[in-house]
C-alpha positions as CSV (number, residue, x, y, z in Angstrom):
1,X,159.3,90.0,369.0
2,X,159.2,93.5,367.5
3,X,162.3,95.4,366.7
4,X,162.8,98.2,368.7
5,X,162.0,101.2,366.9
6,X,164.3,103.8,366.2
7,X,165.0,106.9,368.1
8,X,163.5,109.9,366.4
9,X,165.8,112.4,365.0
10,X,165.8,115.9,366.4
11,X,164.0,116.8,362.8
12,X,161.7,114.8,363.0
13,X,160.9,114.9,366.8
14,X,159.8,118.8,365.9
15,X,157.2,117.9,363.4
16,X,156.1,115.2,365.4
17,X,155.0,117.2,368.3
18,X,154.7,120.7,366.9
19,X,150.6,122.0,366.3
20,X,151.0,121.7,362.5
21,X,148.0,120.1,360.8
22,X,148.2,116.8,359.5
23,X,149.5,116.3,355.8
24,X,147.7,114.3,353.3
25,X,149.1,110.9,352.1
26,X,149.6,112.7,348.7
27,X,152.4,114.5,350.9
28,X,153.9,111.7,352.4
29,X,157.2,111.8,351.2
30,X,157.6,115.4,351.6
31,X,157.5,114.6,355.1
32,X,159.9,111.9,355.0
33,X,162.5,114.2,353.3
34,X,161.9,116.8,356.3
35,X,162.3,114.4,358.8
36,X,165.4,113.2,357.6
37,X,166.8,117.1,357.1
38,X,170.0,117.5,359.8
39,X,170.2,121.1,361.8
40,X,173.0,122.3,359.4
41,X,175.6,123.9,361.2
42,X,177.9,124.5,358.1
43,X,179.6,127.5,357.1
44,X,178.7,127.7,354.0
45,X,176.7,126.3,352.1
46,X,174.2,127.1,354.6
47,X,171.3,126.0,356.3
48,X,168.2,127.8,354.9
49,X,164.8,128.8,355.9
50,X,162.6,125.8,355.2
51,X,159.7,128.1,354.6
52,X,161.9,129.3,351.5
53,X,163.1,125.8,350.7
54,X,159.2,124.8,350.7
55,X,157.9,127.5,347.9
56,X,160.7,127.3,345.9
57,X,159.7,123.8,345.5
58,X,156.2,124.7,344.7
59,X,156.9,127.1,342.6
60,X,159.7,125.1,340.7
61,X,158.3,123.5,337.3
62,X,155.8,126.7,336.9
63,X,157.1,129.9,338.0
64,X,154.1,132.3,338.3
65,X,152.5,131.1,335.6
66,X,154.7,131.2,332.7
67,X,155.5,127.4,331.8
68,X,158.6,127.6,332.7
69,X,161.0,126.5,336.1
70,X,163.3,129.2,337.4
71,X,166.2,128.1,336.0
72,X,164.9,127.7,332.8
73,X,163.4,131.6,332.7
74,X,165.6,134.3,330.5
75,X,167.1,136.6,332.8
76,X,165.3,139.6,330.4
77,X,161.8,138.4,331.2
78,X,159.8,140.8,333.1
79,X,158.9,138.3,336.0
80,X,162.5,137.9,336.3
81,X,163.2,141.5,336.3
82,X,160.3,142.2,338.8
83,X,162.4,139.5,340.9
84,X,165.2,141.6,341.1
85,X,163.7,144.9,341.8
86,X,161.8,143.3,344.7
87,X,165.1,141.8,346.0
88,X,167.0,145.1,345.7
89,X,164.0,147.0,347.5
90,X,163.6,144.6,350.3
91,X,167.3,144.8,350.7
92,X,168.1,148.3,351.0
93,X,164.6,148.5,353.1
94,X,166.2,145.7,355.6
95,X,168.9,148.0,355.6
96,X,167.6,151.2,356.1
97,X,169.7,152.6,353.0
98,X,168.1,155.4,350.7
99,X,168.7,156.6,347.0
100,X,172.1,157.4,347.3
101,X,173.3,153.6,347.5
102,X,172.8,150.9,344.9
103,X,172.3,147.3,345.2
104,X,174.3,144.7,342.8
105,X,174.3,141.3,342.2
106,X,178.1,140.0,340.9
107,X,179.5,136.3,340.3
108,X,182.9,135.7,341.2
109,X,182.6,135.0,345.2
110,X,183.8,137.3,347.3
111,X,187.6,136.5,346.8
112,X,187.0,137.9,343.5
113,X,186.1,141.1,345.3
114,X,188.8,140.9,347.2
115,X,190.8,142.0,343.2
116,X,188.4,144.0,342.0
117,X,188.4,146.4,345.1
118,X,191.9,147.5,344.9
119,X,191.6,147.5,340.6
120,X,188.6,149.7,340.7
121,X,189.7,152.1,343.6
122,X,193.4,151.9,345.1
123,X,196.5,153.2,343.2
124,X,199.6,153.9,343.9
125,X,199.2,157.2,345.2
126,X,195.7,156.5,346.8
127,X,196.9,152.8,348.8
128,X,193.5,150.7,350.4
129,X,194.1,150.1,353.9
130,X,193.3,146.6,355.3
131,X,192.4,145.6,359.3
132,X,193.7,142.1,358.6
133,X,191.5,140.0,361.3
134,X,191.7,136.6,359.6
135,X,192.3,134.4,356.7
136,X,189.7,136.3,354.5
137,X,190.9,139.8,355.5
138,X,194.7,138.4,354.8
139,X,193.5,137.3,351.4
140,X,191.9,140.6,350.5
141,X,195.2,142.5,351.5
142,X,197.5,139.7,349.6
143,X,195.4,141.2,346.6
144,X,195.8,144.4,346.8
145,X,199.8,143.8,347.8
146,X,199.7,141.7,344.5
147,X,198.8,145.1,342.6
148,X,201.2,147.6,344.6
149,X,198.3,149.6,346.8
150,X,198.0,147.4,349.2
151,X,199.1,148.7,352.7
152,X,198.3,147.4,356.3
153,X,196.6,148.9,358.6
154,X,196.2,146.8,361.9
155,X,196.5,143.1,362.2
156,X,195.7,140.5,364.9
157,X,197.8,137.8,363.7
158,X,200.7,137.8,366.6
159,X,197.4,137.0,368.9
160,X,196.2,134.0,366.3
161,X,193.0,136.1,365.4
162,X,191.3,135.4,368.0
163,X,190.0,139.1,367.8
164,X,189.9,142.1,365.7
165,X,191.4,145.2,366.3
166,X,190.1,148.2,368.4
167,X,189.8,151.5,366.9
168,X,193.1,152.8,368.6
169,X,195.3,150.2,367.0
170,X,194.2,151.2,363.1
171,X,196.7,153.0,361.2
172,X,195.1,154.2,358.1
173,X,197.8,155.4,355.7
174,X,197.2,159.2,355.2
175,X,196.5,158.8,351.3
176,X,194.1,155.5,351.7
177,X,191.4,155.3,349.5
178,X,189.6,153.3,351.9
179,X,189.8,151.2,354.8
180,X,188.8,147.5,354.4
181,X,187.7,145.5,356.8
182,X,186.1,141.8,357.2
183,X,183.3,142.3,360.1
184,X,183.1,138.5,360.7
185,X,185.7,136.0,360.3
186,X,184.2,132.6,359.6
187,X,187.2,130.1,360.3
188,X,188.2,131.9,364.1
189,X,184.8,132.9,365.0
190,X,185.7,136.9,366.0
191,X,183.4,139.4,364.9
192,X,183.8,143.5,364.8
193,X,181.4,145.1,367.4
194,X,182.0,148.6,366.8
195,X,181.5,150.4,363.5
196,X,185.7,151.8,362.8
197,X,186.2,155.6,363.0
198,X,188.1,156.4,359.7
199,X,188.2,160.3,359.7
200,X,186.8,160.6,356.1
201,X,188.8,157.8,354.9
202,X,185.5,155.4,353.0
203,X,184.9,152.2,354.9
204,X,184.7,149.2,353.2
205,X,183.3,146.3,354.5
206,X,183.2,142.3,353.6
207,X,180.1,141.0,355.1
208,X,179.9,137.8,354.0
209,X,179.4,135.9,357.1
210,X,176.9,138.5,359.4
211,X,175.2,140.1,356.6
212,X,171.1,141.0,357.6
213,X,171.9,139.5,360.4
214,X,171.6,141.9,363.5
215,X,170.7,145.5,363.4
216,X,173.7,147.8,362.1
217,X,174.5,151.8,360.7
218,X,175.0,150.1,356.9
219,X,175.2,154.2,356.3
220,X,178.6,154.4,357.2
221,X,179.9,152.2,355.3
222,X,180.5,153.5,351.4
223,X,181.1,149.8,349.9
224,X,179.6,146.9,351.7
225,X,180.0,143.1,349.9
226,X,179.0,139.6,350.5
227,X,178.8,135.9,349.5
228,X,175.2,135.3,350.1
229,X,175.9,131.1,350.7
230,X,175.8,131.7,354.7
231,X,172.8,134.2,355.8
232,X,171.3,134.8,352.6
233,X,171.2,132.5,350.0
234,X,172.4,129.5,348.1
235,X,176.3,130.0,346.5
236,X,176.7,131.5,343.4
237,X,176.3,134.8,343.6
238,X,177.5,137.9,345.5
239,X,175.8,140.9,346.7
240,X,177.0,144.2,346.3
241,X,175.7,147.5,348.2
242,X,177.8,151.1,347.8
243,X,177.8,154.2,347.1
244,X,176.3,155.3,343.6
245,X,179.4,158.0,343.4
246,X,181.8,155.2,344.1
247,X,180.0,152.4,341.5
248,X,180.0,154.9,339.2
249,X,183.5,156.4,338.4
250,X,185.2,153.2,338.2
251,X,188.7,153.2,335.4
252,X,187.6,153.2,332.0
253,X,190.7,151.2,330.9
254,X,189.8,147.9,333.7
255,X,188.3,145.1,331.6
256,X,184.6,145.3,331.3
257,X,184.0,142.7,333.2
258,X,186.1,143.5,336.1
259,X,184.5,147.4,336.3
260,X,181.6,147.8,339.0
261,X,180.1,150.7,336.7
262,X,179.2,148.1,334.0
263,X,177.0,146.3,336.5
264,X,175.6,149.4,337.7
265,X,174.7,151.0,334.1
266,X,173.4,147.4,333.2
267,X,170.9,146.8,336.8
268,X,173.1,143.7,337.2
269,X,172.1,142.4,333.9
270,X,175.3,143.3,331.1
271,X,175.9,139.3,331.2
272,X,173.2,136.5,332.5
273,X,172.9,136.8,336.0
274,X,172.7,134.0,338.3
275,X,169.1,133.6,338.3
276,X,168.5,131.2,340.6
277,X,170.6,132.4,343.2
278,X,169.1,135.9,343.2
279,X,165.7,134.5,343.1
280,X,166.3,132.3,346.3
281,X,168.1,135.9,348.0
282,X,164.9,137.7,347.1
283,X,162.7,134.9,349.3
284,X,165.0,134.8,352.3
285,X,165.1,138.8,351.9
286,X,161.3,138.7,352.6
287,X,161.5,136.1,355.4
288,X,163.9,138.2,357.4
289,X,161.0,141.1,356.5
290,X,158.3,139.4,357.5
291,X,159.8,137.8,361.1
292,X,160.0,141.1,362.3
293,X,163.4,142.5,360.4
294,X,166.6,143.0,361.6
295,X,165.9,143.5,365.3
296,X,164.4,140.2,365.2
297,X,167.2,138.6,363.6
298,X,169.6,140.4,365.8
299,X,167.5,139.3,369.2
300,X,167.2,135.6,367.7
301,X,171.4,135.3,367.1
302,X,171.8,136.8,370.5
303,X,170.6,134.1,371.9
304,X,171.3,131.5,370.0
305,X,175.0,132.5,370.5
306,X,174.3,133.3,374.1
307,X,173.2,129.3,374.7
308,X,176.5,127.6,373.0
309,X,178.9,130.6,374.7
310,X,177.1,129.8,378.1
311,X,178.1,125.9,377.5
312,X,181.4,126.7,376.7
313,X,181.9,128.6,379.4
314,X,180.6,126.3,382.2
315,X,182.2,123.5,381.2
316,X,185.1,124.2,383.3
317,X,187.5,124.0,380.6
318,X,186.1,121.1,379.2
319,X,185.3,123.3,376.2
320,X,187.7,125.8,375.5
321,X,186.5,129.1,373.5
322,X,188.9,130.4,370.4
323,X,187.7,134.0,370.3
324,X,188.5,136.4,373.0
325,X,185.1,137.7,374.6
326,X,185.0,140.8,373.4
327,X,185.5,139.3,369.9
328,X,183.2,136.7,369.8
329,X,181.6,136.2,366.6
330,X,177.2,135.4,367.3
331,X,177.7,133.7,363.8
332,X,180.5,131.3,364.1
333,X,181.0,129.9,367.7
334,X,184.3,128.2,367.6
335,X,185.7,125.7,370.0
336,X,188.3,123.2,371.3
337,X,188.0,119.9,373.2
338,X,190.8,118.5,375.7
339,X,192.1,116.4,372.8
340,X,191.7,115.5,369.5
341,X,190.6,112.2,369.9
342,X,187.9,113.6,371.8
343,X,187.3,116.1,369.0
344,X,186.7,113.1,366.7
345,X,184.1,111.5,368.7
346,X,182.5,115.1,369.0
347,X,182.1,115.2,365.8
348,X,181.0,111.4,365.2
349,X,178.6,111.5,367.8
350,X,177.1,114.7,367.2
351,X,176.2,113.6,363.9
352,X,174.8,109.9,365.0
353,X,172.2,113.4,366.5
354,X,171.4,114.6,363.4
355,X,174.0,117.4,364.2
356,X,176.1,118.1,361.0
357,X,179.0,120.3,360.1
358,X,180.4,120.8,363.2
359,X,183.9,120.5,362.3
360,X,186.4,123.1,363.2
361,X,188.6,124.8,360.0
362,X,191.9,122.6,359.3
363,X,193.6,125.6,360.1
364,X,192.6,126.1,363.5
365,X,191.4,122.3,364.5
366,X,188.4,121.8,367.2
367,X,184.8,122.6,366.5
368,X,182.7,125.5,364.7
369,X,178.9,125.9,365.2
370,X,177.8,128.4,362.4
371,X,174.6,129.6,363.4
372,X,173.2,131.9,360.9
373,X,169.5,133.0,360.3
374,X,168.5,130.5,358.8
375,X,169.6,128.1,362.1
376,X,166.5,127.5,364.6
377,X,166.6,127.7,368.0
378,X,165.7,124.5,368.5
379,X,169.2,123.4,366.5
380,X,171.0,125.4,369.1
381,X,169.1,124.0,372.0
382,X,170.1,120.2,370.6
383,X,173.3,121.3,370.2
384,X,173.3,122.8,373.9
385,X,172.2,119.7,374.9
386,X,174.6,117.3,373.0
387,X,177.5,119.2,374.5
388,X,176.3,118.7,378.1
389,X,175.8,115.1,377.5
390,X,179.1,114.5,375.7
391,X,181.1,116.5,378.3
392,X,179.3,114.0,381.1
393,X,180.1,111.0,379.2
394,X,183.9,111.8,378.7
């Protein structure tokens, strides 16, 4: 008797009846590999564009031409270079930014930002503010506390983050020389919907999490940063887009390496640059570009977010939303079940669906769905779907 054959994954159900041609035998295993891929919902690391995944593949051993793999290419070569320009452009296009903003590429992470902020720009006399909205926003204003210039602004602790703060509760310390704030926070799934009013006072912003990811005034910010491992790129590099003014009169007497105006003067290139990383940013740059830009992207998270929200909230209670409404983060959807035995099996089960990295923070327990750019529809909808069963089974 036959063996029953096994149940397609969700992967592999897509290329299976999508209009694709056919691929040769010579591509055989290629497809295997793609069948086998999970829709990613972690928060980083994240999920990328296949269509990116695919050409850098293609291109790996011989990039354009020169005998070489990208990671094997000097950071000074002029393909390389042309690499970065293009990224920088497409960037600051996606963003509608003009000549008075530069774009840099930094290693570190973003926590390392969260240092170099205050040491470039706070003193005593001129404290940075921080809207303390979660555990990333904490750990930038632990930083600058660490140095003395660190004050608080607002804070949604006393509420367990589950929002930010509204304009009417920031407190901007008369002498700040900036307010800092984190516009999505990844571990309690709240996200800022309204750009803050600061009354001169430069805005600072971490992006990390929503970055290119919905249409947004980038001009008033003066100092916008992010990790690029979640909407834009693999980890290993961060972005950095500010004011030229700001960049450029950073404290002669920082280390060099801890002084934005040496990654200015240098274009991002005073020590070897993480090539690969800014390489992969430049492809998923163009992808946003070339799907319509950031009103696509913005329309596409919408919904997305819109479908696990709506299955949250007809579960009656069965699913139990983290973020208040007016909060809620169209990157990171975060949840609870009744229990957290039943969170286990969630999580088991979801991935027996080719459903991975659904697993809530360890600090706030439950589930989190990260749906970033990168995530297709059609890993929402199987999500969607999975949730509906597994609240009728329980």
């Amino acid at each position: 008797m036959e063996a029953d054959k096994p149940v397609p994954s969700p992967a592999r159900r897509a290329i299976e009846e999508s209009d694709a041609p056919e691929f040769t035998p010579l591509f055989e295993e290629v497809i295997v590999v793609e069948a086998n891929r999970v829709y990613n919902f972690n928060p980083g690391p994240a999920m990328q564009p296949l269509e990116v995944l695919k050409e850098a593949q293609a291109e790996f051993l011989n990039f354009q031409n020169t005998g070489e793999s990208i990671l094997e290419i000097s950071h000074r070569a002029k393909e390389f270079e042309a690499v970065l320009e293009k990224a920088k452009a497409d960037i600051k296009d996606l963003m509608g930014l003009g000549e008075d903003y530069d774009v840099l590429f930094l290693q570190g992470g973003a926590s390392t930002q969260f240092a170099m902020i205050p040491m470039n720009f706070a003193s005593p006399d001129r404290v940075g503010s921080y809207a303390v909205s979660g555990s990333f926003a904490k750990k930038a204003y632990e930083e600058a506390e660490i140095l003395g210039v660190g004050h608080l602004a607002a804070s949604t602790k006393e509420d367990g983050f589950r929002r930010v703060p509204w304009q009417e509760e920031l407190k901007i310390a008369p002498n700040a020389a900036y307010l800092h704030i984190c516009c999505n926070n990844t571990i309690y799934g709240t996200e800022y919907h309204y750009t803050p009013q600061t009354n001169g006072v430069p805005l600072f912003a971490d992006m990390s999490s929503d970055m290119l990811s919905r249409p947004w005034d980038f001009s008033s910010y003066d100092f916008i940063y992010a990790g690029v491992q979640k909407n834009l790129g693999p980890a290993g590099v961060v972005l950095n887009i500010a004011k030229k003014e700001l960049l450029a009169n950073t404290p002669a007497e920082l280390p060099t390496m801890l002084r934005y105006s040496t990654f200015q003067k240098n274009d991002s290139l005073y020590n070897t640059p993480p090539v690969f990383a800014i390489y992969i940013v430049g492809k998923v740059a163009r992808w946003i570009k070339e799907r319509g830009g950031l009103a696509a992207m913005g329309e596409a998270n919408a919904k997305k977010a819109a479908l696990l929200y709506d299955a949250i909230d007809s579960s009656d209670g069965f699913y139990r939303g983290h973020a208040d409404k007016g909060s809620r983060s169209r990157m990171n959807v975060t949840f609870r079940l009744p229990t957290e035995e039943l969170e286990k099996a969630f999580v088991a089960e979801a991935k027996e669906h080719s459903l991975g990295g659904v697993k809530g923070h360890r600090s706030v327990g439950g589930m989190r769905a990260s749906i970033y750019n990168a995530m297709p529809l059609a890993g929402v909808e199987a999500l969607a779907a999975f949730m509906a069963e597994f609240r009728k089974k329980h």
